[in-house]
C-alpha positions in Angstrom: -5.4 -24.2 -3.6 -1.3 -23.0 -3.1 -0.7 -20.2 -5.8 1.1 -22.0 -9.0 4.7 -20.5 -9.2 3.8 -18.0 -11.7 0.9 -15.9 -9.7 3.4 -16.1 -7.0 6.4 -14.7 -8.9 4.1 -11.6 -9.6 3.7 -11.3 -5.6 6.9 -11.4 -4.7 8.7 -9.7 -7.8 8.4 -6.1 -6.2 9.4 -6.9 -3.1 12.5 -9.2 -4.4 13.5 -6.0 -6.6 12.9 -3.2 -3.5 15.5 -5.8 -1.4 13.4 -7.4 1.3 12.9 -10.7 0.1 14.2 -13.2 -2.5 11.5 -14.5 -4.8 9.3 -17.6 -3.4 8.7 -20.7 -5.1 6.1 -22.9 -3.1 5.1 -26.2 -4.6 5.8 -29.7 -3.4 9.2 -30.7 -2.8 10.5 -27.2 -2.7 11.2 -25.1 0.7 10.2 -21.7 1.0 13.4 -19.0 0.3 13.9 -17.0 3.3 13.0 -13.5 3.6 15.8 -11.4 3.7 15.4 -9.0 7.1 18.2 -7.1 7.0 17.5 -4.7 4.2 15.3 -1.7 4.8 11.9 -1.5 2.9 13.0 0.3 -0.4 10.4 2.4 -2.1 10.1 3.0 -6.1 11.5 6.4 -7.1 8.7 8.6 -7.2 10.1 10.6 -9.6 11.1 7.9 -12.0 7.6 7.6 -14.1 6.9 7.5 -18.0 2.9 7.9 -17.4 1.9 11.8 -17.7 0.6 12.9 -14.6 -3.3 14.5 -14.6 -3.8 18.4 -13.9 -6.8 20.2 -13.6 -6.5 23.9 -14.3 -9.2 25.3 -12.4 -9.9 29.1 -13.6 -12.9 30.7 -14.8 -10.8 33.1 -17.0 -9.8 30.3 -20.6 -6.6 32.6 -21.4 -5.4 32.0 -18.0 -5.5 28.7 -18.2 -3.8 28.6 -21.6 -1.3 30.2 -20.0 -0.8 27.9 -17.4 -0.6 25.4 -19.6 2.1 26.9 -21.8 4.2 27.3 -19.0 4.1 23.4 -17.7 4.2 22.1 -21.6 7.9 21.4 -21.1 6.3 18.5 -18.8 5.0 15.1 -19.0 1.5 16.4 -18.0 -2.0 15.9 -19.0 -4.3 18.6 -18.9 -8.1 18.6 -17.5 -9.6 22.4 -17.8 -13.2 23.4 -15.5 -14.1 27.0 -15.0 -16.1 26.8 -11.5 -15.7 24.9 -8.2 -18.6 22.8 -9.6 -17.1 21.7 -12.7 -13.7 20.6 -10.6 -16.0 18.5 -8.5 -17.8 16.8 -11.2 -14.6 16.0 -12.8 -12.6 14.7 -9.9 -15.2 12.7 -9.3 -15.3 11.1 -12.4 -11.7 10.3 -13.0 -8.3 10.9 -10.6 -6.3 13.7 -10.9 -2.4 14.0 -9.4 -2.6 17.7 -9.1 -5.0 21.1 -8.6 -4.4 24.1 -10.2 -7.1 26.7 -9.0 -7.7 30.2 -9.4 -8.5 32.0 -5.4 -11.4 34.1 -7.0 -13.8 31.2 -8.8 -17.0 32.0 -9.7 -20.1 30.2 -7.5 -17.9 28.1 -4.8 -14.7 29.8 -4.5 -11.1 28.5 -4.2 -11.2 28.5 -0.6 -14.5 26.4 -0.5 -13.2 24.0 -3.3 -10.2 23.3 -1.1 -11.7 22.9 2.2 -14.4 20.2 0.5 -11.4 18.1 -1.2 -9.6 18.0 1.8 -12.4 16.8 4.3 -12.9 14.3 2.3 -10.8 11.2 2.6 -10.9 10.3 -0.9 -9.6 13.4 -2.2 -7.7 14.5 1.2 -3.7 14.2 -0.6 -4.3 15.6 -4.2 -2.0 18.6 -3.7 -3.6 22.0 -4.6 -1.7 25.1 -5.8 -3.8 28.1 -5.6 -3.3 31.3 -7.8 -4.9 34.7 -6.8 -4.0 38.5 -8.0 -5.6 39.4 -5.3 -2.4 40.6 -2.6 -2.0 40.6 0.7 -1.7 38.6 3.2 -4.9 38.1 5.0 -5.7 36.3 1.6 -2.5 34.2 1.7 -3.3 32.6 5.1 -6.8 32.2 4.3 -6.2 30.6 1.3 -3.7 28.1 3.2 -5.8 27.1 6.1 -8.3 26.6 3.4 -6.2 23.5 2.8 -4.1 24.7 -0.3 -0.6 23.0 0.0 0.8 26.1 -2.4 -0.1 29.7 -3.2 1.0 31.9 -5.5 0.3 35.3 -6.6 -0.1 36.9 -9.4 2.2 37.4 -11.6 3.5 34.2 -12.2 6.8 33.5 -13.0 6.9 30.7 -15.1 10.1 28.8 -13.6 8.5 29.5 -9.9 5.5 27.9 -11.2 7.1 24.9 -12.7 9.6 24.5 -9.2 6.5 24.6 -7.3 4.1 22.1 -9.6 7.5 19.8 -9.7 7.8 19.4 -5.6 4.1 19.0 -5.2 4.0 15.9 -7.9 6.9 14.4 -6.3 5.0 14.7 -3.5 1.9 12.8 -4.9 4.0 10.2 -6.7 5.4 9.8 -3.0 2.3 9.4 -1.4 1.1 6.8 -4.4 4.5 5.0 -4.1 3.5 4.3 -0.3 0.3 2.6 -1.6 1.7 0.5 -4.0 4.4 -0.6 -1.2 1.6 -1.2 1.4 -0.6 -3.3 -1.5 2.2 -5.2 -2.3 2.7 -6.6 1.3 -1.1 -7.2 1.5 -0.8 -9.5 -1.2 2.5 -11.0 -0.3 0.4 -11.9 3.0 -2.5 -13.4 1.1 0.3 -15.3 -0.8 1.5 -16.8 2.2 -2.0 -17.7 3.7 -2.3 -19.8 0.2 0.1 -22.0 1.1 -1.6 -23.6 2.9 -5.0 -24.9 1.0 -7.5 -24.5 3.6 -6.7 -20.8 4.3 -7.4 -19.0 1.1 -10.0 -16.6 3.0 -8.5 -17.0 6.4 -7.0 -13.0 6.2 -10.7 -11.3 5.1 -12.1 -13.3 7.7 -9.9 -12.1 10.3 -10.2 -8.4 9.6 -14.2 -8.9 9.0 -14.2 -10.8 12.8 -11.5 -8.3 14.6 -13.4 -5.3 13.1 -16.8 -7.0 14.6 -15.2 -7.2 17.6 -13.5 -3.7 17.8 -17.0 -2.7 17.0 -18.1 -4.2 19.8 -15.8 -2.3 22.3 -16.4 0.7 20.8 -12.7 1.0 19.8 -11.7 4.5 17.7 -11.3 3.9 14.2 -7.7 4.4 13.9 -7.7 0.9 15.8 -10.7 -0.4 13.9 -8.6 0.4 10.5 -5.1 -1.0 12.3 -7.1 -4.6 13.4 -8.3 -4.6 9.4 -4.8 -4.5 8.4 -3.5 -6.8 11.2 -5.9 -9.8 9.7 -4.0 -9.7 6.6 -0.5 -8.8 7.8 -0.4 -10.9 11.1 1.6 -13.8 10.3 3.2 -12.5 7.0 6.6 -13.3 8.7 5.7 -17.1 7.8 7.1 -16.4 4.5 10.5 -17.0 6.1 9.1 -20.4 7.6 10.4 -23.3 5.4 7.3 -25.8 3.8 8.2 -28.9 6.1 7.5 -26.7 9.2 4.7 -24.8 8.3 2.6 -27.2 5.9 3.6 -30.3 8.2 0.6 -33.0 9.6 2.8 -34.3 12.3 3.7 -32.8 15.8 6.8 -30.3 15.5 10.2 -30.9 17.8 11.3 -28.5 19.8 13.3 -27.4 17.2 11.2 -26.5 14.9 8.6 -24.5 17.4 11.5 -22.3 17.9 11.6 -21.5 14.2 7.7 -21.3 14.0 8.2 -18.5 16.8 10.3 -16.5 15.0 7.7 -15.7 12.3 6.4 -12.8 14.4 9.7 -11.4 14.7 10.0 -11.4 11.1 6.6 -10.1 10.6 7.3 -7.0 12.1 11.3 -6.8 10.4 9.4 -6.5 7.4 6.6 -4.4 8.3 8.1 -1.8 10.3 9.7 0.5 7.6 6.3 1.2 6.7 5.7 4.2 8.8 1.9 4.1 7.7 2.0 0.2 9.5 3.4 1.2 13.2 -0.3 0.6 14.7 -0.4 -2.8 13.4 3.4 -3.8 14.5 2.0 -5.1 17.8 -0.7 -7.4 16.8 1.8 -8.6 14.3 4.3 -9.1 17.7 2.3 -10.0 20.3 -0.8 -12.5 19.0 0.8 -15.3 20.2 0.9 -14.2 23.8 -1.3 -15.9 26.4 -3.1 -14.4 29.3 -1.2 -16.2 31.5 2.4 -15.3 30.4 3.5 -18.6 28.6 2.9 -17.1 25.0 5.3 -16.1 22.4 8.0 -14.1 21.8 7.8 -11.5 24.8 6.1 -13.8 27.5 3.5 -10.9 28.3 1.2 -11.9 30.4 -3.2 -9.8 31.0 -3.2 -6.5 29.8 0.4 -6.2 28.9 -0.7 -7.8 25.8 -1.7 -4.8 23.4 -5.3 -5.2 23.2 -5.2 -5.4 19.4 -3.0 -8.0 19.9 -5.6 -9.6 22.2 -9.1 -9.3 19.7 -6.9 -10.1 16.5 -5.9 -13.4 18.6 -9.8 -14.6 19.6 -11.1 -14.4 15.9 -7.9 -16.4 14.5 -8.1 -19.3 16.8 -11.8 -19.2 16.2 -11.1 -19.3 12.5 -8.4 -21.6 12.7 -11.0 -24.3 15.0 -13.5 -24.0 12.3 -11.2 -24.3 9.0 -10.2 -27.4 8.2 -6.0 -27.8 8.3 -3.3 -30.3 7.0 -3.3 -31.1 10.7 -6.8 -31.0 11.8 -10.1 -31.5 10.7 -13.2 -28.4 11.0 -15.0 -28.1 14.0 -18.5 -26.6 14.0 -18.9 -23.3 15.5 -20.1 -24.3 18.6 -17.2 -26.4 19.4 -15.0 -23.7 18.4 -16.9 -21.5 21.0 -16.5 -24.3 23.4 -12.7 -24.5 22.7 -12.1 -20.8 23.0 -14.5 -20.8 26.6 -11.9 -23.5 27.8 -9.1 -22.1 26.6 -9.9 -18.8 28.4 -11.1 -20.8 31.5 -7.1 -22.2 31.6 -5.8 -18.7 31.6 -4.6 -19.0 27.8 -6.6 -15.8 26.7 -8.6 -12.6 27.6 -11.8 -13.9 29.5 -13.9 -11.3 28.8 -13.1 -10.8 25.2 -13.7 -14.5 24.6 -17.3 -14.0 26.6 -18.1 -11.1 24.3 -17.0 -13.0 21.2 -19.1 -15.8 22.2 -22.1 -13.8 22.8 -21.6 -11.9 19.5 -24.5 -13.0 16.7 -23.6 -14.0 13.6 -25.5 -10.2 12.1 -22.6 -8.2 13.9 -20.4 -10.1 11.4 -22.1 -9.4 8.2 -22.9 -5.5 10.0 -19.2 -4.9 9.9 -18.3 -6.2 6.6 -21.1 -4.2 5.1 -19.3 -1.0 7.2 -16.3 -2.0 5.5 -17.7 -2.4 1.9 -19.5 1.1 1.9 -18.0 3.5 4.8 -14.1 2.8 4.7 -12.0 5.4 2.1 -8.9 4.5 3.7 -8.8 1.1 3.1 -10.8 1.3 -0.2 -7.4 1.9 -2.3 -5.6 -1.4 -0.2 -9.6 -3.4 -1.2 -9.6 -2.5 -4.6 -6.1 -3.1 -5.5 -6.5 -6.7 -4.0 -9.3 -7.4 -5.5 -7.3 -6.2 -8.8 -4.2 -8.5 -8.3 -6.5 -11.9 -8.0 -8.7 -10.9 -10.6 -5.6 -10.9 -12.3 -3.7 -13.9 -11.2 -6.9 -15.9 -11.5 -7.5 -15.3 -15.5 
């Protein structure tokens, strides 16, 4: 069913207040308000936050970690304390931290070896990590960088160095978090707009489940596996600046109106593109309304000048779309859908051989890629599990 106005008013709210669109109100007899696609993408200050931010002090040695401490206590900080490599690891698993603190010479795995495991893994890859030694020279400086430290500093410490340095790698953090929220928040804003319409509450997991299947299937890298995730939920947010009577309509559109359908892809990418972190997924958004044959939407590209992301995303949503029921169609059964898609290539609307490889694709594949996505995918885990946070939220 169409989010009520209040679940939608959370949506929109942060994007409203960063300048990029107005708040939407969907609900009968009311048209959409337009997104607003001249103003740049505007992020939250990342250094305007009243929550302490979490340090682990990692130093085998307690009065150096007092001291530590005693030197930050001007700050908004909380404090988490381990005395090994070990301990860190334990703890970090167990709860997020915004910032390391760790001591070159640890006892058992040493600050070097800490680093290197936090930053292979994906999870843990952009806590910054300032590393302390009293050990001189530079030999141990460049070691303790290519380690993956992000700051080091030896001994002794001056306390307003320390405090300089802590300061620019939080902001740092709080930058990298404030990225995340801004990417969530367009997730969701796309979900929003696939709710307008009642059939197409799932339509976006679908679509990155199926492109991901299919990517699979080509053996595609996993930058472009990750960018065809994103692309199912971000492909046709620019529909939020397509008006209710247009979009929701049962009859045939004018001419007219098809011409403001079209612009939704423009729009999609207006809003998308001052997310650096989103530039792979800009051409699906642009381009999946191309046809093989040149007679598509907005660029007229015709074969493989249609990005091929563009091209997969494209095959699963009109497969989707024949097999959801819509305000203008009933649901066909999968094998008509396959049928449909088989004759639609066979006219030159789309890639033949990814619709014959889609075709021949068993249902498993499907479920194969979803369970990849559940259990093997850290960078999308912090975009799934703040999703799944905002409906459990909107729906209580």
């Amino acid at each position: 069913m169409p989010l009520p106005d209040r679940q939608l008013s959370v949506l929109t709210t942060p994007l409203a207040e960063a300048g990029v669109v107005t708040p939407v109100r969907f609900g009968p007899g009311r048209e959409t308000v337009a997104a607003d696609l001249r103003s740049p993408l505007i992020l939250p200050n990342a250094t305007e936050t009243t929550q302490a931010t979490k340090i682990l002090v990692v130093d085998g040695n307690q009065i150096n970690r007092r001291l530590l401490k005693s030197m930050l206590r001007a700050g908004n900080h909380e404090f988490l304390e381990a005395a090994t490599g070990m301990e860190a690891l334990d703890l970090i698993a167990a709860q997020p931290v915004d910032l390391i603190i760790a001591d070159f010479l640890l006892a058992g795995i040493g600050g070097t070896e800490l680093c290197r495991r936090l930053k292979s893994n994906r999870k843990t890859q952009f806590i910054p990590i300032l590393m302390l030694t009293s050990v001189h020279g530079s030999d141990y400086e460049v070691e303790g960088i290519e380690s993956g430290a992000d700051e080091y500093l030896t001994m002794p410490l001056h306390p307003s160095v320390v405090r300089a340095r802590v300061n620019s790698l939080l902001r740092h953090k709080a930058a990298i978090d404030s990225l995340e929220e801004a990417e969530t928040i367009l997730f969701a804003l796309a979900q929003a707009v696939e709710n307008r319409d009642t059939g197409t509450g799932e339509h976006c997991e679908r679509l990155a489940t199926y492109s991901v299947a299919l990517g699979l299937a080509l053996g595609l890298p996993r930058t472009d596996l990750v960018a065809l995730y994103r692309g199912g939920f971000l492909h046709d947010i620019g529909k939020i600046s397509i008006p209710d009577s247009i979009l929701l309509g049962t009859g045939q559109l004018t001419v007219d109106q098809w011409k403001v359908m079209e612009l939704h892809t423009l729009r999609g990418v207006e809003i998308c593109k001052p997310m650096k972190t989103l530039s792979p997924v800009l051409p699906i958004i642009r381009s999946h309304h191309e046809r093989w044959d040149g007679t598509g939407y907005p660029d007229r590209l015709a074969g493989e000048e249609i990005p091929l992301l563009a091209r997969i995303l494209q095959v699963v949503d009109i497969f989707d779309a024949l097999t959801t029921k819509r305000s203008y169609k009933p649901a066909f059964t999968k094998e008509q859908a396959l049928e449909i898609l088989k004759e639609e290539a066979a006219k030159g609307w789309r890639d033949p051989e990814l619709v014959s490889l889609f075709v021949g694709m068993q249902h498993e594949a499907l479920l194969d890629s979803k369970a990849l996505l559940d259990s093997d995918w850290p960078e999308l885990s912090s975009t799934m599990q703040s999703l799944q946070n905002m409906n459990r939220h909107l729906q209580e």
